[in-house]
N, C-alpha and C positions, 0 to 999 in steps of 0.2 A: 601241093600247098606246103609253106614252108615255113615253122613256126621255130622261132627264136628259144636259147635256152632262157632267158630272162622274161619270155612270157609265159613259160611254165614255171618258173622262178613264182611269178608274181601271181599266175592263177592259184596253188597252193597256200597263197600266205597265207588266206581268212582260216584253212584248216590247218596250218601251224598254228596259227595263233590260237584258234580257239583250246588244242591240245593245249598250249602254255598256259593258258587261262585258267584249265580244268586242275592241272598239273601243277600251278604256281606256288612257289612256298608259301605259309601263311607269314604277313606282317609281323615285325617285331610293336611291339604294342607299351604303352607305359604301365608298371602295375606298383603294387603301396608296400610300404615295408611295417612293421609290426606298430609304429608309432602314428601313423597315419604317412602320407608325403611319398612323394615316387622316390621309387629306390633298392635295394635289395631285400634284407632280412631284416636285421637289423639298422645298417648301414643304409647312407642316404645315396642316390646318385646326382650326376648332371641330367638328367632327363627333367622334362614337364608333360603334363598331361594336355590335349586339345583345351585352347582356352572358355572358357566354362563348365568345365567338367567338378562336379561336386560328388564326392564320395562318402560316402557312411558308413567308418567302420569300427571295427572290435577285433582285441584280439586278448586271447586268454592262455594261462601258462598261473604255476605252482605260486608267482609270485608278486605277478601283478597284470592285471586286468585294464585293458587299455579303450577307449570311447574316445573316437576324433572323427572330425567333420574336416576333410580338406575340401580347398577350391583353391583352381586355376583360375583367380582374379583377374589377369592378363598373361598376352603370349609369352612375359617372359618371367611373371613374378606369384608364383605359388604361397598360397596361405593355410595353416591347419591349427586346428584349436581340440586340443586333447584334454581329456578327464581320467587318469591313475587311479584308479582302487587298490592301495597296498597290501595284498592281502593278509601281511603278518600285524600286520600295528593299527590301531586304533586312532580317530581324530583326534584324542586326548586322552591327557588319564585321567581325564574327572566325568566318573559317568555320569553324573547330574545333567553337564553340558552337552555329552554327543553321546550316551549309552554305547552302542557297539558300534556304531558306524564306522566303515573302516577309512585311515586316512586317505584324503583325496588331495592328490595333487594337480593344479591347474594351470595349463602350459597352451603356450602359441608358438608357432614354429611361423618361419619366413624361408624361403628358396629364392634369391633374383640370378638370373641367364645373364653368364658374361660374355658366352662367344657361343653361337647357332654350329652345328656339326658341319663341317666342311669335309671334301674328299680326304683331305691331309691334315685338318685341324677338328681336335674329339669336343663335343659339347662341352659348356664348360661353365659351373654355376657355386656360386656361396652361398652359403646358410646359416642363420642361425635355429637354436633347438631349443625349448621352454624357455625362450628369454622374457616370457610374461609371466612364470609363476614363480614355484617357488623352490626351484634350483635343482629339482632331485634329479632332472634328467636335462639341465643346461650345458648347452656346447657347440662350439663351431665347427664345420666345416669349408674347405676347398675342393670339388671332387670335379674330376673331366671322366667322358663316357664316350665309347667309339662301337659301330658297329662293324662287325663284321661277319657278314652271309646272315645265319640265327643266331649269332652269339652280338650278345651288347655287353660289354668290357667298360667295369669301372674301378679307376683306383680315383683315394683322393688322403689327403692327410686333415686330422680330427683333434679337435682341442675338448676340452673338458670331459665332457661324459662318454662321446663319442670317440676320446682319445686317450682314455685313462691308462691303456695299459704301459703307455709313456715307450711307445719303441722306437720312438724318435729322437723327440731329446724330452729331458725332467728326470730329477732325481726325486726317484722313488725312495730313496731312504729316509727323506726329509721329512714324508708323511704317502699317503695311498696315492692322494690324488694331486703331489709331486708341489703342494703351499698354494694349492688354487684356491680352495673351501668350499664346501659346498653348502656351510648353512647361507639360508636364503637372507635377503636383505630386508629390513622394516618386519613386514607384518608379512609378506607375500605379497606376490603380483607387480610388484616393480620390476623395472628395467637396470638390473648392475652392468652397468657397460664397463667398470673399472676392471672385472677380472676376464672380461673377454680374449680370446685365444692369448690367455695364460696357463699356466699349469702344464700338464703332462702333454705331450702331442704323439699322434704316433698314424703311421702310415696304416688305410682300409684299403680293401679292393674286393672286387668279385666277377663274378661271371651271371647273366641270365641268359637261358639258351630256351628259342621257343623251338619246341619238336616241330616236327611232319604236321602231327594231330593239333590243329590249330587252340582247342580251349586247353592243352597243355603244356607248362612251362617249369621248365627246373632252372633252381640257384642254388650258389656255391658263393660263400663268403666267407674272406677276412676276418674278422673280428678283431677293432680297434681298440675296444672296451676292456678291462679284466674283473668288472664286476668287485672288486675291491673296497671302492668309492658308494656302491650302490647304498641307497637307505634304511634297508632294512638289516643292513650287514654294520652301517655305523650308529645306527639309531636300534634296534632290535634285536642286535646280537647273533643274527642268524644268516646260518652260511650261506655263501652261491658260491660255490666252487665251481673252475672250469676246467675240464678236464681236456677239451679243444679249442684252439681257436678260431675251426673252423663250425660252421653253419649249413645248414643244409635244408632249401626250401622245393617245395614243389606247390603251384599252384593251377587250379582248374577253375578256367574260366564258365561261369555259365550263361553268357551271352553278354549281349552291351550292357542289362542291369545290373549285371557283381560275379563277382567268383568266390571262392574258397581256398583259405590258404590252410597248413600243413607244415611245420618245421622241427628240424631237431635241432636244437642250439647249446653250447656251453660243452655238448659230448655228453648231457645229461638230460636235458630239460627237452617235452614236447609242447610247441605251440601251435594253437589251435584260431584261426582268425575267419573272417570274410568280411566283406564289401557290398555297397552297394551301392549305384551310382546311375544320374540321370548329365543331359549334359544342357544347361541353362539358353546355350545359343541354337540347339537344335529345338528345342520346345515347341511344335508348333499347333496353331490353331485350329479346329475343325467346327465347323457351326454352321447350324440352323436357322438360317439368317434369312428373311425378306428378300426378293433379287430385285437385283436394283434395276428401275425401271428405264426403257427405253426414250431415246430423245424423240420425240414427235411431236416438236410444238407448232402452235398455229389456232387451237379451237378456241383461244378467249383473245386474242389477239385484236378484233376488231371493235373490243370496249374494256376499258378497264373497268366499267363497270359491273364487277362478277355481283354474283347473290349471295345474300348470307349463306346458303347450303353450298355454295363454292367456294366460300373463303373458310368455312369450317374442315369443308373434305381438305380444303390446299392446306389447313391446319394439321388436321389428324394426320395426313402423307408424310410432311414434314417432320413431326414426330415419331410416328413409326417403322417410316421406310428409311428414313435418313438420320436420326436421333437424337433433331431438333426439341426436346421437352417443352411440350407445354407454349408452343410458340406464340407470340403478338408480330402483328403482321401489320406493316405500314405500306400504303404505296402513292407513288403519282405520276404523272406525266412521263417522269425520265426512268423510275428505281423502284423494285420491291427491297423492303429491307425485312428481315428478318430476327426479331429480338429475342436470345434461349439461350441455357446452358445445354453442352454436346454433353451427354449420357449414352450412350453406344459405341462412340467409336474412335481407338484410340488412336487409327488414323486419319486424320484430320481430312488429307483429301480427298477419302472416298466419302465423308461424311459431304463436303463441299460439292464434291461430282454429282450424290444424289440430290441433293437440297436444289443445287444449278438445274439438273434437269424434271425434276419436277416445278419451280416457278417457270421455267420454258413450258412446261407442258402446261399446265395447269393455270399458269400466273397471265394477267394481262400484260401488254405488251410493254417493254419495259428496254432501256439502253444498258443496264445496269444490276446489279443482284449485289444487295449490300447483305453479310452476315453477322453480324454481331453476338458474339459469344457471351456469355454471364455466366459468374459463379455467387449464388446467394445474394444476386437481384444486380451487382453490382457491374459494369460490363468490363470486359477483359482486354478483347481486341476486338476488329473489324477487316472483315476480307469485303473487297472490292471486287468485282469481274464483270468483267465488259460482257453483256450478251453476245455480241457480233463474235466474237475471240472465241469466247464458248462454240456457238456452235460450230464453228472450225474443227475444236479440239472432241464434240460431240460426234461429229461428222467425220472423225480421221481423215479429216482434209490435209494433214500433215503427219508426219513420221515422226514417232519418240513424242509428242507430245502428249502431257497433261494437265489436268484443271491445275495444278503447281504455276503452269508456264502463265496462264493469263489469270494468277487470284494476284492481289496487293493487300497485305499487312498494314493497318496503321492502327491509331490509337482510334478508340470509338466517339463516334460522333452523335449529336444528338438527332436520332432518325426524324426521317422526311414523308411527310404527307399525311395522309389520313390512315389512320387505325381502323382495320377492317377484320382484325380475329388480334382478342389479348387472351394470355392465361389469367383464368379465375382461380387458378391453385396457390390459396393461402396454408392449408394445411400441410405439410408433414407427415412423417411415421415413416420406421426404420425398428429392422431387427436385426440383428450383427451376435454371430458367435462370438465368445470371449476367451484366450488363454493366456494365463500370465505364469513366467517359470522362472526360474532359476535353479541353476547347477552346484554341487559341491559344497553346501551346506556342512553344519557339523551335528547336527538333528540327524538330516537324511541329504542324502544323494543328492534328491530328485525332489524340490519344493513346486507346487503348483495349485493352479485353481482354474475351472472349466464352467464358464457360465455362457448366460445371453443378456446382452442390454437392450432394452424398448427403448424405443426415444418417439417424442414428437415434439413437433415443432411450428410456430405461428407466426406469419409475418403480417403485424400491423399495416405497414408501410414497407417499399423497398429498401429502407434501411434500419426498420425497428423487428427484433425479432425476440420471441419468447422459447424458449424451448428447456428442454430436461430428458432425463434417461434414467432406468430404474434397474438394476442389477440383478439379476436372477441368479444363484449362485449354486450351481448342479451338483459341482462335487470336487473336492479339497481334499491335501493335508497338511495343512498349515497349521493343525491343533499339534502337528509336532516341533512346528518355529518355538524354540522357547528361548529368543534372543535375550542376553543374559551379561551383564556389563562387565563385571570381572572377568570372564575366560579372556574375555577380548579386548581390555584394555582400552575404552573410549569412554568417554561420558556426554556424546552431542544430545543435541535435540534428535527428541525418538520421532524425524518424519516419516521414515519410510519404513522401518524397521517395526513398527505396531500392524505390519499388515496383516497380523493375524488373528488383532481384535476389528479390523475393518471388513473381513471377509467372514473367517469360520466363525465367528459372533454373533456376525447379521446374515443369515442368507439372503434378503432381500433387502437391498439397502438404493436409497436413492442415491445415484451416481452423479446429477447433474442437474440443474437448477439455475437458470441465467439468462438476464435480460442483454440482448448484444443491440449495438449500434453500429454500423456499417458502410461505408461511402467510400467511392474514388473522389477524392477531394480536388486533384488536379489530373493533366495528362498520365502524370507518370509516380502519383503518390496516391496510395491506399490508407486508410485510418479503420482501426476498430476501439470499440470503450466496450464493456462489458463490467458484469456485478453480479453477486448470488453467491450460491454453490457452485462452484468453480471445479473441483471433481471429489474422488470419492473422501478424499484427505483434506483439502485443503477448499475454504470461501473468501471471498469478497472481493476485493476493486483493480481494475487495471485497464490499462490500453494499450495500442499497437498502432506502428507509423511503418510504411514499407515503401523505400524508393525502387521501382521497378521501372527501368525506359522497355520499351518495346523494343523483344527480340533481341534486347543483351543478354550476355553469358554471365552477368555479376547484377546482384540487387544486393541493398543493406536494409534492413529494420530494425527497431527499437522498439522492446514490451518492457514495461513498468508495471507494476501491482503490488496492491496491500493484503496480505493473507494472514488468517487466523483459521489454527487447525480445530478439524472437527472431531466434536466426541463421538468414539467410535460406540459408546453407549446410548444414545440419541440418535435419530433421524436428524433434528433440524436445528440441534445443540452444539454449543462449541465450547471448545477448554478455554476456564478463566482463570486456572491456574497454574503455573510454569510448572509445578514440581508435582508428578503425580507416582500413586502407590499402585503397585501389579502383586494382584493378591497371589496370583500364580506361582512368580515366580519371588514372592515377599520382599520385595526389592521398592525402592523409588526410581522416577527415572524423568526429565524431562519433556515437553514438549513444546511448542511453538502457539504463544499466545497472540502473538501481532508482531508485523513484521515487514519488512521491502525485500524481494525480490525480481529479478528482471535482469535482461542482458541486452547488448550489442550485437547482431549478428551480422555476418557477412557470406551472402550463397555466390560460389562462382562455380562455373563449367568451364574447365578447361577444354583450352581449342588444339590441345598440343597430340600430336598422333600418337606419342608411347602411353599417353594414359587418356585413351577417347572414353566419348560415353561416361564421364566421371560427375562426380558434385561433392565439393566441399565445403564445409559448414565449420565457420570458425565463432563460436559465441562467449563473449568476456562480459562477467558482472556476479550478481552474486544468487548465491544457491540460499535451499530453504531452511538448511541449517545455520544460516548466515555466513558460511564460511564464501570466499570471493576465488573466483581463477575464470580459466579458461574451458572450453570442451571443443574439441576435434573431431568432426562427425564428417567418412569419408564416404564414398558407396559409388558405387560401378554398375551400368546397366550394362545387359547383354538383348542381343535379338532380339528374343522373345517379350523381352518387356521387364522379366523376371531383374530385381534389383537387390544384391548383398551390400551391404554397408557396416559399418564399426564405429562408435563412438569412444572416446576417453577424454574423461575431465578430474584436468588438475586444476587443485586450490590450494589454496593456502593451509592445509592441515596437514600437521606431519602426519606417516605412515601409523604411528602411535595413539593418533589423534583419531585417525578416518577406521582402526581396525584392520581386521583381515581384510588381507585384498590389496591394500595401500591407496589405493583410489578407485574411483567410481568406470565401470566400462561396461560395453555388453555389444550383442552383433544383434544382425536382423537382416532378414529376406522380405521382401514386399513382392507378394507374387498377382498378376492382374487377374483377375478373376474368370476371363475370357482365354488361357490358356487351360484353366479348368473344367469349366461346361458347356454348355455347346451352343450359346449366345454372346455375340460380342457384347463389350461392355467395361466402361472406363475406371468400374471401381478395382480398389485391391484388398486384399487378405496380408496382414506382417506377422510374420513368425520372429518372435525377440528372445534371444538367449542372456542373462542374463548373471556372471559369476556366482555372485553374492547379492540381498537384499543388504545394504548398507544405508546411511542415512547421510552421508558427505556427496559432492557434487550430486545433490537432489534435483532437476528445473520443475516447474510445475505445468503440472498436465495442462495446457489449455487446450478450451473446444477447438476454437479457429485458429489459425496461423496461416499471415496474408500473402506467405510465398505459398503456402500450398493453392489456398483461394484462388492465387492468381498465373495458375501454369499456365491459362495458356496462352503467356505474353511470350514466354521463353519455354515451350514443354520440357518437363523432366517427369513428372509422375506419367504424364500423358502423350510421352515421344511413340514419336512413329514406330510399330513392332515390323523387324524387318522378317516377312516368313516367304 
């Protein structure tokens, strides 16, 4: 017998390979540099992290304490939002207003991908650094990053903070930081685009090399910086001398949720950081779920005439197996239809799959299976499906198909036949954890309050509805907000800034109070009216119009309302007088007696591939302080369902006018609740971070808002999770 060298060749591959497999070097991996943001030590790189990847970190050293939140928003555009504890200097020098708290600097960093790593071409990305706060560590860069074997090689050149030491071009004699400046503009928190890569510039680079031992990694860096310019050295008087240029990190990874970093920087200083980190589009689901029943129809087929104890079971199934709520149930000759809001499940067509084959199994015989969705009685859409189609697609009588392939979309119609199971469910009731925060205060840090709201709710009719909500208020410390006019240089209406006679005052305070009115008026226009106590701040009158076509990526609405603020001394009292005294803080200070507020909004999804999975919110009209602008509210789903977004609203108040901050912004995570526990389920949990309490670009809480009422004409809160 006579065996070829090439089929011994090919018998050994699988135990070659599996040696190289065991044997293989570890990945070169992305990791965070001391300010949050992929990169070296200091220095930033071209690298990004996998898109959805959200980090949590800290890092600590003799001079300043650093708290950022990055995410990979998309494949090519990284975001970080950092909080500075300076540890030499104080928020102010009037301890009245901030006692010891030390200053806090507040900063958002941006990274966008200009060119992906080629064999011959290194990555290649720009950035900006705190272009949102208040300038201590503003600065740009250019940086390209190339691998090669374990070594990843960056150089890039750095303007302002990250390029102070001017070994480029700038003349250091002129001043440190070469006539750039680095006091902040306004109040803080604006965008000075005027002195961007101005000032001193000067060439960074470095090296990260991942070992053999996969969770460890060492760096070697540049230093663009000369710490000259830093704030504590022109505002504090106190040295940071560098005694190298060089930086020296090592980090230990301790698996996908974070590692530990370790550096010596300046030739002098040791820093101490870690991470921590989940990744948004891996998120995935696990639940304890009802299985969803088999296709076996036939046993009520030879009458539509089932029994009430079969239209009750084909009820209860409906609701619990498929997570039709509360279903009313019509049929006739040709169609069951189905009338319910979907509660379970936030993708739609396993909801349709089981609902389909339970009226097959269960339902009399029928050409047709109409569903109609409702949110708050009101209906949304209507999926169509031909029985015959189904059970093709029941039957895997064809390949690649789904209940998707034979459901049709339209607008809801008014169902057919006779009503053989309705919901009796008038009542309501809801309980909901409560946390409300904000960052970087000049009190404390760290402002909060952690309660629960009851609500219940009554519907007279399908479009009369009574309801309220009562605040239970756990635990606070907001008895240290002692927001105080002169530090800050504003004199508005106190709306939002009193939150701390609305909460630590009242532990128990009713939150909500209001009669609604509700109707789809036409095909593709929604209306609400509402009156009462309106939320925990503000009462009284308004309405809502929302054009939504079915299954577009854009709807507009329009809310109007008359509000008068409530006495945060009273339950059911409100201010009748504009100018009122805080015996606290022995001050006078405004508030809002009666008034118009409302906007124009505009939601679109774009359909464009570099920024999928997106929703933009542009709303123009006027805030509760009466001041008038705009707000830009953008936000990104991933995978999992898991949704980050960012608000900023400009008005018409100067920086002087609006206080610290310079305008109104804040972020927010909306996470579904069904990646949490081990039941699916369409509701969500939002985690809101928020600068400052300020009282400029205010909107008012409303209960309902008719783009959310109405997802699922176009889903966004309630899109498909892809796991």
């Amino acid at each position: 017998m006579k065996i070829s060298l090439s089929a011994i060749t090919l018998a050994m591959l699988p135990i070659y390979q599996s040696y190289a497999d065991e044997f293989s070097y570890p990945l070169n991996q992305p990791s965070q540099t001391d300010f949050g943001g992929v990169g070296l030590i200091q220095m930033p790189s071209a690298r990004m992290a996998p898109e959805g990847e959200l980090t949590l970190g800290a890092t600590y050293n003799d001079e300043y304490h650093h708290y950022n939140v990055s995410l990979q928003l998309l494949p090519w555009l990284e975001t970080t939002i950092r909080y500075t504890l300076v540890q030499d200097l104080l928020y102010s020098n009037d301890p009245n207003f901030s006692d010891d708290t030390k200053y806090t600097d507040k900063g958002i960093d941006v990274k966008v991908r200009l060119l992906k790593e080629s064999y011959w071409i290194p990555e290649t990305a720009i950035g900006v650094r705190d272009f949102g706060g208040t300038g201590l560590f503003d600065g740009e860069f250019i940086a390209a990053s190339k691998h090669v074997g374990p070594f990843d090689f960056t150089i890039g050149v750095g303007w302002g903070y990250i390029g102070n030491s001017g070994n480029l071009t700038g003349d250091k004699r002129s001043s440190d930081d070469c006539g750039r400046g680095t006091d902040y503009k306004g109040k803080g928190g604006s965008f000075d685009i005027d002195r961007m890569f101005t000032g001193c510039s000067a060439l960074f680079g470095g090296v990260e090399y991942q070992s053999p031992w996969s969770p460890l990694r060492l760096k070697l860096e540049y230093d663009g910086n000369d710490y000259k310019s830093d704030f504590p050295v022109t505002r504090g008087n106190i040295t940071m001398p560098q005694d190298s240029k060089f930086n020296y990190g090592v980090l230990y990874r301790l698996g996908d949720w974070g590692d530990l970093r370790l550096s010596y920087e300046r030739g002098n200083t040791w820093t101490f950081g870690f991470n921590l980190n989940t990744n948004f589009n891996d998120l995935k689901s696990t639940w304890l779920d009802d299985p969803a029943p088999d296709y076996h129809p036939g046993k009520n087929h030879a009458s539509y005439k089932l029994s009430d104890e079969a239209w009750e079971q084909l009820a209860q199934d409906l609701h619990q197996i498929a997570g039709y709520e509360d279903p009313s149930i019509y049929a006739d000759n040709d169609s069951i239809t189905v009338v319910s809001p979907q509660t379970k499940y936030r993708e739609r067509n396993e909801a349709l799959l089981r609902a389909s084959t339970l009226l097959a199994n269960q339902g009399p015989q029928a050409s047709e299976y109409r569903i109609v969705e409702t949110s708050n009685y009101q209906p949304v859409t209507e999926t169509r499906i031909n029985a015959e189609q189904f059970a093709k697609v029941a039957n895997h009588e064809e390949i690649n198909t789904s209940v998707a392939d034979v459901a049709q979309n339209q607008n809801p119609t008014t169902p057919q036949g006779t009503l053989y199971a309705r919901s009796e469910k008038q009542w309501d009731y809801s309980f909901s954890p409560t946390l409300q925060q904000s960052f970087g205060g000049s009190e404390n840090f760290y402002m909060f309050n952690i309660g629960v709201n009851a609500g219940a709710n009554y519907w007279f009719t399908k479009h009369v509805e009574f309801g309220g909500s009562v605040y239970f208020n756990i635990y606070d410390n907001y008895d240290k907000f002692l927001y105080e006019v002169p530090p800050d240089g504003t004199d508005l209406k106190r709306v939002r800034t009193l939150v701390r006679q609305y909460i630590n005052d009242n532990p128990v305070r009713m939150n909500n109070l209001q009669l609604t009115w509700m109707d789809q008026v036409s095909s593709n226009w929604y209306a609400q009216a509402y009156g009462g106590y309106l939320e925990m701040m503000f009462g009284g009158i308004g309405g809502e119009i929302l054009y939504r076509p079915l299954g577009s990526n854009w709807a507009v609405g329009f809310d109007a309302n008359y509000v008068v603020q409530r006495d945060p001394d009273s339950q059911f009292g409100f201010f009748k007088e504009e100018v009122q005294f805080d015996p606290l803080t022995n001050r006078n200070y405004r508030v809002q007696t009666g008034g118009l507020t409302g906007h124009a909004t505009l939601y679109y999804q774009p359909q464009w591939n570099w920024i999928p999975n997106t929703l933009l919110k542009l709303s123009a009209g006027q805030y509760l302080t009466e001041d008038k602008g705009l707000t830009i509210d953008f936000s990104k789903q991933f995978d999992s369902g898991v949704i980050a977004g960012a608000f900023a609203a400009f008005t018409d108040l100067s920086s002087e006018e609006f206080g610290e901050g310079s305008f109104n912004k804040g972020f927010y995570i909306s996470i579904p609740f069904d990646v949490m526990t081990v039941k699916p389920s369409t509701n969500r949990a939002t985690i809101s971070w928020l600068p400052l309490s300020r009282d400029g670009g205010q909107m008012l809480n409303r209960k309902y808002q008719l783009f959310n009422v109405t997802d699922a004409r176009s889903p966004w809160y309630g899109r498909n999770a892809i796991n």
